[in-house]
N, C-alpha and C positions, 0 to 999 in steps of 0.2 A: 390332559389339560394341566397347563402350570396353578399352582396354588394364584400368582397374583390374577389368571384368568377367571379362574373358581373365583375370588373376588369380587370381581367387576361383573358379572357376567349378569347378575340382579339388580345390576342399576340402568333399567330404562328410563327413557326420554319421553315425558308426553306430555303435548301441548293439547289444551281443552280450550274451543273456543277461541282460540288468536283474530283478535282483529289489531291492525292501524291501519290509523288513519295519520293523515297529514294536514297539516293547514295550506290550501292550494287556493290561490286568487284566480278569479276569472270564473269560478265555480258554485251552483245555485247555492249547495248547502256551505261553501268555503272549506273543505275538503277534500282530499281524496283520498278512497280506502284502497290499500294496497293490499292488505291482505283480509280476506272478511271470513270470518266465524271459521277458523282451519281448524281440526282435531287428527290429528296420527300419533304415533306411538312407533318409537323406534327399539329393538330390544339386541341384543351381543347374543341370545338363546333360541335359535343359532347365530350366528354372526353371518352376517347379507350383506349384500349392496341393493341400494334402495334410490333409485334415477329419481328426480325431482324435475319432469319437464315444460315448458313452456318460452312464448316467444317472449322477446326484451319486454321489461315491461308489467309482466304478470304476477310478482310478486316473490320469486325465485328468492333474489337474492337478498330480499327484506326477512323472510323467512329465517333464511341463513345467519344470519345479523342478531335476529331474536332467538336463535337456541345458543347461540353464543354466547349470549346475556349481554351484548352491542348495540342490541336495540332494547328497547320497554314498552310492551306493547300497549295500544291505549288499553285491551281491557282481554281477558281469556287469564289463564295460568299456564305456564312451563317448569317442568318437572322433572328432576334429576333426582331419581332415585327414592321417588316420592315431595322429597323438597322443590320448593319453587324456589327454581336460580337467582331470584334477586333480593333473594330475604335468606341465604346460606350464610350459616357463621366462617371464620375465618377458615378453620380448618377442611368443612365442607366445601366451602368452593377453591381451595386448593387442589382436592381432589378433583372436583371437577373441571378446573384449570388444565389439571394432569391428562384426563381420561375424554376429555371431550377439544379435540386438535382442529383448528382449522388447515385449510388449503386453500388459499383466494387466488385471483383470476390473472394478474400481474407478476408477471416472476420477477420483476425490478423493483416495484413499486414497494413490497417488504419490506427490504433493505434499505439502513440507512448508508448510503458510498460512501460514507466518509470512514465507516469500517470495515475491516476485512471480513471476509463470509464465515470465519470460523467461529465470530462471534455468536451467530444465530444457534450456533451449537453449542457454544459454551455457558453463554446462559444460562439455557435451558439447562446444561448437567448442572451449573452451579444451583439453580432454582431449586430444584428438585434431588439435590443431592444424588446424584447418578452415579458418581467416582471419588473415592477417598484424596488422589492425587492427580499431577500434572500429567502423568505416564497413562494414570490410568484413562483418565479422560480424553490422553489423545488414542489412546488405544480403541477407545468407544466410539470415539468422533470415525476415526477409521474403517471400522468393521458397521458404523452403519452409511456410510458413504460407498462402502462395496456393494452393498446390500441393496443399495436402490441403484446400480451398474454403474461409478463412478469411482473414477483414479483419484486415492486421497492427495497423489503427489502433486497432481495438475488441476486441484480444485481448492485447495488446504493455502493458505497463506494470501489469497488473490481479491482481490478489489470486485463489486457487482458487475461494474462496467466490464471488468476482465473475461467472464464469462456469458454464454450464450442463456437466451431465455429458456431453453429444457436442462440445462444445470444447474440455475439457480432453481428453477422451480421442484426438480430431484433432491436439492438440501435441504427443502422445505419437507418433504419427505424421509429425508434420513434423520430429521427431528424427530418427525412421527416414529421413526423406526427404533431411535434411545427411548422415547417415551412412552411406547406400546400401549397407544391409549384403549377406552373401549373402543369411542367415536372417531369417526373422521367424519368434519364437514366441509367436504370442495366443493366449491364456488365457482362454476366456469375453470377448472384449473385447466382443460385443454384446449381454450380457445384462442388460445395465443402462442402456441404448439405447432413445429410443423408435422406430417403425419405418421413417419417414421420415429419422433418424438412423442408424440401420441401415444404412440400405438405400447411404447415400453411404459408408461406412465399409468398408461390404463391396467396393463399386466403388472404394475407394483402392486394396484391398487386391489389387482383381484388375488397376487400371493399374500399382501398383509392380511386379507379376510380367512384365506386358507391354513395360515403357516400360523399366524398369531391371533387368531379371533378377535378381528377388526369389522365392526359393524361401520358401513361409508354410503352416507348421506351426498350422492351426487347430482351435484343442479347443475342443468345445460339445457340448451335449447336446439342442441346436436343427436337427433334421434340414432345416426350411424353409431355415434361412440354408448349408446342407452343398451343397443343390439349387443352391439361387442361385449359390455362388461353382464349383461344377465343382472339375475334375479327381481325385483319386483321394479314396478316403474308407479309413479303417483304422474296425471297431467293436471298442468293448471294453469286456467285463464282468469285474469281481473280478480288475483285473488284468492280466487276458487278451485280446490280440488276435484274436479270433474270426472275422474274417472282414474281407474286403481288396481293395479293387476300383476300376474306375472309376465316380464318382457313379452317374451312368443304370444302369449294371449293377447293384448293388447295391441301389438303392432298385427297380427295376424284378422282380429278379429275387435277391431274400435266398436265399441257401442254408443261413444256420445259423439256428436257432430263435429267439436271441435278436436276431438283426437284423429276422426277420420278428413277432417283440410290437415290436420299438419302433416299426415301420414300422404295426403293425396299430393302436398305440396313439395315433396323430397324429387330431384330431380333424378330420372332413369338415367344407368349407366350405356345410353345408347343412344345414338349421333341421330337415328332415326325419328326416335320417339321424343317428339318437338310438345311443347305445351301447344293446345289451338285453341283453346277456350279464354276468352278475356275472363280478368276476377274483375266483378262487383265489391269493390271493398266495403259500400255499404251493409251487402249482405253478406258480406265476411266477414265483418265486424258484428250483427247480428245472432250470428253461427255461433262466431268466438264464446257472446255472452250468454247463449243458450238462455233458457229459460229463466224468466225472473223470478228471484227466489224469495217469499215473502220477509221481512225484517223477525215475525213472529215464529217465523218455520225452523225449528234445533239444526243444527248442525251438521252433519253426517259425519260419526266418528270412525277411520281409518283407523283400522290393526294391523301394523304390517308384523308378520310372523318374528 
């Protein structure tokens, strides 16, 4: 293990308590809570992938937002390395600037087109002091655009629009891959992927965990791509973390009702095998929410290894 892994490798993530809410009209209390009373704990010891799933809606990608420090939740704490991220001094959340990398769900939307892509790269070396020089830096920029299967000669100089949505969203990647953070948190990064693009995005994601001890916080509501990439999976509806496991377990063997409709609701790879059961969406909607959890009832705090 590199000395800057031995570094990082003790600074977990853990949210105690996360709730928001929103101000939403039309609503008895004038809110809506999008995420209510979450606690997990993300760790680099070992470095994992850790699926975050649920349908649109569920609180996915507000989560996301709040360990980024994008969102401020109305009330819980999040913890980088013991410190709560929104009270970190300068240098503190530099690092965690450094060590904690998003992937969102848009591989256009990133970029500003009115600059070339090599900017999203440069940046980042200049931010972070990556390379002493011009040589060096393209030297970097290079060898981590090979690194996530990408020609620097046919991606290096080119406008957003110039390229396809699974190229841009690889140099958001080969960011990650100059900045070897601890974290990675994608966001839907393959839902706008076709599946041969996919399928190599998901294999960066599972060699940065192997090759550089990358712990990656994946949200989707794509249980096929949760299968593919392994280790643990968190479900969550309205919110709520419902149930919490490793892949094979979980998909093998749901214990809460709303894991087993999303699992029941994946379409067979078979011409034969037709849905014949109408859904009740009232009572699919009931499913979803399981059981009502008193305001007074603690939390249920999630370890993931």
């Amino acid at each position: 293990m590199s000395e800057r892994s031995e570094r990082i490798s003790g600074h977990s993530i853990e949210l105690n308590g996360v709730v928001q809410r929103f101000h939403a009209r039309g609503t008895a209390s004038g809110f809506l809570t999008a995420v209510h009373e979450t606690s997990f704990t993300l760790s680099t010891d070992p470095p994992h992938i850790v699926s975050l799933v649920g349908q649109s809606g569920s609180g996915k990608s507000t989560i996301a937002r709040i360990i980024l420090g994008l969102q401020k939740p109305t009330s819980g704490t999040v913890t980088y390395g013991g410190k709560n991220i929104f009270s970190l001094s300068k240098a503190d959340y530099d690092d965690f600037r450094r060590n904690v990398q998003p992937v969102f769900q848009d591989p256009y939307a990133i970029f500003n087109p009115v600059y070339r892509v090599d900017r999203v790269l440069s940046t980042a070396i200049k931010k972070f002091g990556l390379a002493k020089s011009k040589p060096a830096a393209r030297e970097l920029m290079e060898e981590s655009l090979r690194a996530v299967r990408l020609d620097p000669d046919q991606v290096l100089g080119r406008y957003p629009h110039q390229l396809s949505g699974g190229q841009r969203q690889r140099i958001m990647l080969a960011r990650v891959h100059m900045l070897r953070p601890a974290y990675i948190i994608a966001d839907e990064p393959v839902s706008m992927l076709d599946a041969q693009v996919r399928k190599t995005f998901l294999d960066i994601l599972v060699d940065f965990q192997q090759a550089y001890g990358m712990t990656t916080l994946f949200i989707t509501h794509d249980l096929s791509t949760v299968y593919y990439v392994g280790g643990d999976v968190m479900v969550i509806t309205k919110g709520r973390v419902v149930e919490r496991g490793p892949v094979a377990e979980v998909m093998h063997t749901p214990s809460h009702p709303y894991t087993q409709m999303l699992l029941a609701s994946v379409p067979q790879p078979d011409p034969d095998a037709r849905w014949t059961d109408r859904i009740n969406l009232e009572e699919a909607e009931r499913e979803e929410a399981g059981p009502e959890i008193p305001a007074d009832v603690d939390a249920v705090d999630v370890r993931l290894p």
